[in-house]
C-alpha positions as CSV (number, residue, x, y, z in Angstrom):
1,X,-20.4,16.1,-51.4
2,X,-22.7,19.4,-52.4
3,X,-26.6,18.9,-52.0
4,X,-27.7,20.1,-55.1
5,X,-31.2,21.2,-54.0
6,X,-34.3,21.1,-56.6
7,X,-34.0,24.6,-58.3
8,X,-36.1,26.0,-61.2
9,X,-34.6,25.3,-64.8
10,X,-33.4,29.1,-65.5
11,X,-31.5,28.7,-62.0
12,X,-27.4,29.8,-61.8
13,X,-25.5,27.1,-60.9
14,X,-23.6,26.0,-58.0
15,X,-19.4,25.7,-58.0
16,X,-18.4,22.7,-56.5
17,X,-14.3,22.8,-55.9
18,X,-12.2,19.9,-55.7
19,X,-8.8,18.7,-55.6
20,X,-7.2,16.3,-58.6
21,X,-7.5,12.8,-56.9
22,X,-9.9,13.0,-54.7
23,X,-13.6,12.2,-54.9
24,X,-16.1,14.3,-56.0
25,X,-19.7,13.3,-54.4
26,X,-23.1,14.7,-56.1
27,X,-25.7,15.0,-54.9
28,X,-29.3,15.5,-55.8
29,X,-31.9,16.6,-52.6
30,X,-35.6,15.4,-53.6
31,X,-38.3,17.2,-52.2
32,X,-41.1,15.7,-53.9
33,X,-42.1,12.5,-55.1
34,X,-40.9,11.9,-58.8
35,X,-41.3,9.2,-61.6
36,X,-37.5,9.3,-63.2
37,X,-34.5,11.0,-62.0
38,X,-31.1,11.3,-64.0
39,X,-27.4,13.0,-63.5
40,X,-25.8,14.3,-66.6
41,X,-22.5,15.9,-67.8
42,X,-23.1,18.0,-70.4
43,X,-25.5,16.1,-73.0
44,X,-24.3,12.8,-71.5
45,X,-26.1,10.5,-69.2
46,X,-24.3,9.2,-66.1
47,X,-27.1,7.7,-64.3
48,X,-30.6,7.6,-65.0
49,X,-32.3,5.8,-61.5
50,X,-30.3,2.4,-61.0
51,X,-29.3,2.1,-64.6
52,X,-25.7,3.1,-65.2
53,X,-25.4,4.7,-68.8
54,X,-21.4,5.7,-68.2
55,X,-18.6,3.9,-69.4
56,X,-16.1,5.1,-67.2
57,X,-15.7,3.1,-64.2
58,X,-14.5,6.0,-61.6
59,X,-18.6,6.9,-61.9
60,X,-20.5,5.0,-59.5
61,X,-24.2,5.6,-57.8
62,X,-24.2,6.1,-53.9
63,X,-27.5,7.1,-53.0
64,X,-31.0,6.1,-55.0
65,X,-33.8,6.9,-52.3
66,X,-37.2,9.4,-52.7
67,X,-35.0,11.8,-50.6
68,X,-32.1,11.9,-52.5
69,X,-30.1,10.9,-55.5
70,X,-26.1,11.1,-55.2
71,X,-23.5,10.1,-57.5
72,X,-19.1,9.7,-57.2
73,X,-16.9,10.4,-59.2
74,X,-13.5,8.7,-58.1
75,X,-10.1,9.9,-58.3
76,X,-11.4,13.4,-60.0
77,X,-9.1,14.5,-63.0
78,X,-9.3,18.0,-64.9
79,X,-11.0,16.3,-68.1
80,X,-13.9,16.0,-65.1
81,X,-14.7,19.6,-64.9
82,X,-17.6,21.3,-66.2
83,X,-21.6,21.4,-65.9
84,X,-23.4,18.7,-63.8
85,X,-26.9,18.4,-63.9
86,X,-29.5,16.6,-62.2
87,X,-32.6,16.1,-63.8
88,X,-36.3,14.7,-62.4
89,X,-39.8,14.3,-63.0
90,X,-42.5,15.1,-60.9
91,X,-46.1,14.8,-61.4
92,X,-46.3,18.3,-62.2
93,X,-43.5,19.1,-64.4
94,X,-39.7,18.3,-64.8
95,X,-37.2,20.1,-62.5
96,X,-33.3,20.7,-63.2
97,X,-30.8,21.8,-60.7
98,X,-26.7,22.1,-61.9
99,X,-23.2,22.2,-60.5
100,X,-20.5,23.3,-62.0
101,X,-17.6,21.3,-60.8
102,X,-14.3,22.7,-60.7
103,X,-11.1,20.7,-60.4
104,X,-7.9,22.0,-58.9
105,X,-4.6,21.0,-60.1
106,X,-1.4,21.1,-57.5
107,X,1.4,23.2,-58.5
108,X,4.2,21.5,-60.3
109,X,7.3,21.4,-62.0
110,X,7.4,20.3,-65.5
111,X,10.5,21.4,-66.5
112,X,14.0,22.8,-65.0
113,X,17.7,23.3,-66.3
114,X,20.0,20.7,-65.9
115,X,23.1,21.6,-63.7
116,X,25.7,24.8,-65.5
117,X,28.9,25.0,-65.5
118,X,30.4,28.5,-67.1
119,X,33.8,30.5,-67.1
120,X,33.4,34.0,-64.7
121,X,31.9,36.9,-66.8
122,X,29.7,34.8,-68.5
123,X,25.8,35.2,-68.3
124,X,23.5,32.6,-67.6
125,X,20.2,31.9,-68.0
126,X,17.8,29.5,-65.8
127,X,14.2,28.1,-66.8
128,X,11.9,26.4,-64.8
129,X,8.6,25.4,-66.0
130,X,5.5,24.6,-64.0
131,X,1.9,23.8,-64.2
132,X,-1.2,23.9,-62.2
133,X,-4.8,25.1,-62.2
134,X,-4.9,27.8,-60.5
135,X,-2.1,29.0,-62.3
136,X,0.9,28.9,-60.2
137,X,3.6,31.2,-59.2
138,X,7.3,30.5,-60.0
139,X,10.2,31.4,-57.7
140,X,13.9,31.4,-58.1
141,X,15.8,31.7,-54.8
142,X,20.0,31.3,-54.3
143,X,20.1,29.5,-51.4
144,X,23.6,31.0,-50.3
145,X,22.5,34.3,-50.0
146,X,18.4,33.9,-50.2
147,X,18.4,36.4,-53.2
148,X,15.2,35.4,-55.0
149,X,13.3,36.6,-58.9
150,X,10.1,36.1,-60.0
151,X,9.3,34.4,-62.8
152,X,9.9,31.2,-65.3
153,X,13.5,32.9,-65.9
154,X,16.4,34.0,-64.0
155,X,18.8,35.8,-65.9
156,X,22.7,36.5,-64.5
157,X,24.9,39.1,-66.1
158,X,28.5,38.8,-66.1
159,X,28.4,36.5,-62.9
160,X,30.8,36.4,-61.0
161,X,32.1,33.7,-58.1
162,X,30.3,34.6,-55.0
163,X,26.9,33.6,-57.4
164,X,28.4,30.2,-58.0
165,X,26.1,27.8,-56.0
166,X,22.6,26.3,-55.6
167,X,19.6,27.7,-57.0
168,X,16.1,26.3,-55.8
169,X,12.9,27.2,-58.1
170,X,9.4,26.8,-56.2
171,X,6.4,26.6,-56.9
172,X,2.9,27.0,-55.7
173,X,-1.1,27.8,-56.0
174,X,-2.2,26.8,-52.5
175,X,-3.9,23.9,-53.5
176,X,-1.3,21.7,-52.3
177,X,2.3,21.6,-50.7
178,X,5.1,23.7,-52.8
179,X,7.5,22.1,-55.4
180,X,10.5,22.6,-55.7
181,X,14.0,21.5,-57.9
182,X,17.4,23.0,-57.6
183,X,19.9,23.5,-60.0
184,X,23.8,23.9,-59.3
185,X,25.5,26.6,-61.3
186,X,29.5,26.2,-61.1
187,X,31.9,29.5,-61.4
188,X,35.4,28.6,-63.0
189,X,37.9,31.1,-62.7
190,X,42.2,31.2,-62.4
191,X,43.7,30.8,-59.3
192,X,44.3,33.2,-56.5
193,X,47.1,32.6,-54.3
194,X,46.2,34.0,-50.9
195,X,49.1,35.7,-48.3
196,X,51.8,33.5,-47.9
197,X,54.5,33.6,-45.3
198,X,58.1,33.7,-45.4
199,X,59.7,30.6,-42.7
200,X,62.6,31.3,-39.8
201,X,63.8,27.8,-39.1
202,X,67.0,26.6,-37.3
203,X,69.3,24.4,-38.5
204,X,68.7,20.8,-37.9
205,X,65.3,21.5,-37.3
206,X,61.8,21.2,-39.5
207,X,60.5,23.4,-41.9
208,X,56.7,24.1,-43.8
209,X,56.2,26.4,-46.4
210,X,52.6,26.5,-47.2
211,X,50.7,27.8,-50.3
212,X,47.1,28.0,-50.5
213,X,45.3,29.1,-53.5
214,X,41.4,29.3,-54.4
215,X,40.1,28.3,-58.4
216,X,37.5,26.6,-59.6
217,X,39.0,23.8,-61.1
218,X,41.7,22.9,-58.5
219,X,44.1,24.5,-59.1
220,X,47.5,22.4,-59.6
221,X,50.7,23.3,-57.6
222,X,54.3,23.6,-58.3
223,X,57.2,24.3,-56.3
224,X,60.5,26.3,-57.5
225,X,63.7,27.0,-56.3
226,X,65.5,30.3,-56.7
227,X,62.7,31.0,-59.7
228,X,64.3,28.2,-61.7
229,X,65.0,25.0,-59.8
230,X,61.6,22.8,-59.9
231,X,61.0,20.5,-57.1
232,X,59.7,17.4,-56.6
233,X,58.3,15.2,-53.2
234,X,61.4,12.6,-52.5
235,X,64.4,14.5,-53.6
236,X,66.9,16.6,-51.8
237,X,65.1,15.5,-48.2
238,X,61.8,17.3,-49.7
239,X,58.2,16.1,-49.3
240,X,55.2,17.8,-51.0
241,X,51.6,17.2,-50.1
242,X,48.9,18.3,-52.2
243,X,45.6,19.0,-51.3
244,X,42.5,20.5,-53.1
245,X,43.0,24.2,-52.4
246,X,46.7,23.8,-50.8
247,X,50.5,23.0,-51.3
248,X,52.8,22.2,-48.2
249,X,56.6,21.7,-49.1
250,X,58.2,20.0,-45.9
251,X,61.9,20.1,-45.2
252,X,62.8,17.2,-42.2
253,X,65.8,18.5,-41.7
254,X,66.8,22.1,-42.8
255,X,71.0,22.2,-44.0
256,X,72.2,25.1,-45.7
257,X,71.5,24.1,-48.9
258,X,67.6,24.8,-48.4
259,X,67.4,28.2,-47.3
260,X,66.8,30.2,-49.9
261,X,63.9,31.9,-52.4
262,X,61.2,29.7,-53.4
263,X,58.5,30.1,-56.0
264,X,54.6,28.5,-55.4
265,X,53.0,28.1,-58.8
266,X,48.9,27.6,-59.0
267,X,47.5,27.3,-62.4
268,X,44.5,25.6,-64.0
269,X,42.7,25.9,-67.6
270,X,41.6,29.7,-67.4
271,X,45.5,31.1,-65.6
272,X,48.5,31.3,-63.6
273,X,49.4,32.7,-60.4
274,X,52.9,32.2,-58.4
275,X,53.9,34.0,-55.0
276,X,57.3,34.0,-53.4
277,X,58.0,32.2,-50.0
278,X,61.7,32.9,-48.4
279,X,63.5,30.1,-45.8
280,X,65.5,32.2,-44.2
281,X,68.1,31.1,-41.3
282,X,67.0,31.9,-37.7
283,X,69.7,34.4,-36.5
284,X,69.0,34.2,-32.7
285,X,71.4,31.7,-30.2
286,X,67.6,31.5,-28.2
287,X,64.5,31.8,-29.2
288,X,61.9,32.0,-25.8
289,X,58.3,30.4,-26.9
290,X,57.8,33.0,-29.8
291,X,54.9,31.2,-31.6
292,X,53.9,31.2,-35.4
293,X,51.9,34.2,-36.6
294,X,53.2,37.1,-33.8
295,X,53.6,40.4,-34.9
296,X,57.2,40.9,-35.7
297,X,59.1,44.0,-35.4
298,X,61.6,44.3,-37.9
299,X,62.1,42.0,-40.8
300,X,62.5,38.7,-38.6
301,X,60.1,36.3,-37.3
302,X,61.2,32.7,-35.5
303,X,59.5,29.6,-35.1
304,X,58.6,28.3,-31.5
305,X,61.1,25.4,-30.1
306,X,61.6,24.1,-26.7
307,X,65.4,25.0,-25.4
308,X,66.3,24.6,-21.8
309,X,67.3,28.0,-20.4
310,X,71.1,29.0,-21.6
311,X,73.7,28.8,-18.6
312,X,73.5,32.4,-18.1
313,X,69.7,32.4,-16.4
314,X,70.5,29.3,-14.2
315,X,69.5,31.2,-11.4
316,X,66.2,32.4,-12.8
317,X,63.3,29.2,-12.7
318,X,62.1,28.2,-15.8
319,X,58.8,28.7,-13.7
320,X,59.4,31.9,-13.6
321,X,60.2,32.9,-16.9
322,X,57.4,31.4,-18.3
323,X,55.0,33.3,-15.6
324,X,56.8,36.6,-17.1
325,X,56.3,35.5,-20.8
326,X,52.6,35.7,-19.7
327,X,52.5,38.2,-17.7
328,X,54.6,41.3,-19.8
329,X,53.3,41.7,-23.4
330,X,56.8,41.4,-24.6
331,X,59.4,38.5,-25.4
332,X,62.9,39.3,-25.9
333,X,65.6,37.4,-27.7
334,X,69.5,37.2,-26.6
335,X,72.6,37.3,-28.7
336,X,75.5,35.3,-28.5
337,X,78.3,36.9,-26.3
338,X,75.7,38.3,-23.8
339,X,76.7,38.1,-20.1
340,X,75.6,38.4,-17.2
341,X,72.3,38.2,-17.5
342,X,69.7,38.1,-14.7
343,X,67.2,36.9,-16.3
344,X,63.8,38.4,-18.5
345,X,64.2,42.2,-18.9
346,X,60.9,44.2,-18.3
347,X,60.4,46.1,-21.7
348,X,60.7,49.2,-19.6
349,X,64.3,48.4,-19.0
350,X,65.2,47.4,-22.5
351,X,66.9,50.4,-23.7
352,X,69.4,51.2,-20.7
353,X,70.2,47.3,-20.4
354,X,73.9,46.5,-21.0
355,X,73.3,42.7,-20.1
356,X,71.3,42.6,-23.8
357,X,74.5,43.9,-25.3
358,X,73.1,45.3,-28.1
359,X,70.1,42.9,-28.3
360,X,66.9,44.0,-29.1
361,X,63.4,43.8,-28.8
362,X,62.1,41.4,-32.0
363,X,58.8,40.3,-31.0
364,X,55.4,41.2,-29.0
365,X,52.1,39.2,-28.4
């Protein structure tokens, strides 16, 4: 509490700060004998000696002695501030000496936008409201990116997808612990389909062709055949699986019938987009550990399958032409009709090679 000692009436008075909710102790340092004694707010009497003249039960007497007189106020609100004054009478004359008690409020927030959802291009506008004594500050901060604006408003021109996300407004005065609410603002826009890529499978053999495509809402997929066929999971040894930003058509078994041009469609509420995939039929008798995704030379790529080695490398070790693979930077592929063979050609030796008849180089790591 704050020893209010005995000062002359014309006296300044003293601040006493405080925190809303906790107590606020007066008290009243006597240094003379006096006859009556008395705390007051304002024009109103608290406590005059023992005799408790409040109504409000938060106002209780601590301290009654010829030293000192002391007061508490419980659980101190902002309707408590103001002028505090204890008042006494000594034989000579009567003596005041005041407080002025000052109540701090903790920062908070009173009011905040609910969640937004708006198309790309549009603006938007954020409000968060707050209150406390002293007056608070009010920050807006995208929690992505940290971006941050001062102030009860945060206004967004034309946004765009990258601002889509969480935005946290906070608080604060230094009276007490921040506050802070966020708000999640949602981007729509059409899809994109992202690079695709064309698939070399073998006959008999698996196949994926995979289409991935970012919108806000998901974007829903369709598959076509030569531009004009539509297909569907179940039919013609086809399965499709959707996910939320993906479409994978699988083929169990590739025939004929399947290679061809397809068509990925993406679309949602706000657009369209569709990308062309090709299946196109592996034209090498081998293909050596070539995985998905290597550079290709040419217009060809092939899809990795285990093979034992053709008849013609007998005499070279599988051991060994995987060592090479691993060792040279370069894979080769082999025609049908190629004889005599001795096994992996080093890519210096490629060009003057007859054993490749006519082969050539279709793939490096």
């Amino acid at each position: 509490g704050l020893l209010v000692q005995s000062l002359e009436y014309n006296q300044p008075a003293d601040n006493y700060t405080v925190c809303q909710g906790d107590n606020a102790i007066l008290s009243c340092s006597i240094d003379e004998e006096v006859t009556r004694v008395a705390w007051l707010n304002r024009s109103n009497i608290l406590y005059a000696g023992n005799d408790k003249w409040s109504i409000d039960p938060r106002v209780q007497l601590l301290t009654n002695s010829p030293a000192e007189f002391s007061i508490v106020i419980a659980s101190v609100d902002v309707w408590d501030e103001g002028l505090y004054t204890c008042s006494f009478q000594t034989q000579a004359k009567p003596h005041t000496a005041q407080v002025y008690l000052i109540v701090h409020v903790p920062a908070r927030i009173t009011n905040i936008s609910s969640a937004v959802t708006v198309n790309e291009g549009s603006d938007v506008s954020l409000l968060c409201m707050a209150t406390g004594k002293p007056e608070p500050t009010v920050t807006w901060r995208q929690l992505r990116d940290g971006f941050t604006s001062e102030g009860e408003y945060l206004e967004i021109t034309e946004i765009n997808r990258q601002q889509a996300g969480e935005y946290e407004c906070v608080t604060a005065n230094g009276v007490s612990l921040a506050d802070s609410k966020r708000v999640l603002i949602t981007v729509n826009y059409p899809p994109t389909i992202k690079d695709v890529k064309d698939a070399y499978p073998p006959m008999g053999k698996p196949a994926l062709l995979r289409c991935e495509a970012m919108a806000v809402p998901p974007a829903e997929f369709e598959w076509f055949k030569d531009d004009k066929h539509r297909l569907f999971g179940g039919l013609e040894g086809l399965r499709i699986r959707n996910e939320r930003t993906r479409s994978m058509l699988l083929i169990d078994n590739v025939t004929a019938r399947h290679y061809g041009n397809y068509s990925c469609l993406a679309s949602n509420n706000l657009g369209v987009s569709n990308a062309s995939l090709r299946l196109i039929r592996t034209r090498c008798w081998f293909c050596l550990g070539i995985p998905w995704g290597h550079k290709v030379l040419g217009a060809e790529s092939f899809q990795s399958f285990p093979l034992p080695p053709p008849p013609a490398w007998r005499r070279q070790s599988w051991k060994l032409a995987a060592t090479w693979r691993f060792e040279f930077s370069t894979l080769i592929l082999l025609r049908p009709g190629t004889r005599g063979t001795r096994g992996l050609t080093r890519p210096s030796e490629l060009a003057s090679s007859p054993a490749l008849d006519g082969g050539r180089l279709i793939a490096e790591r």
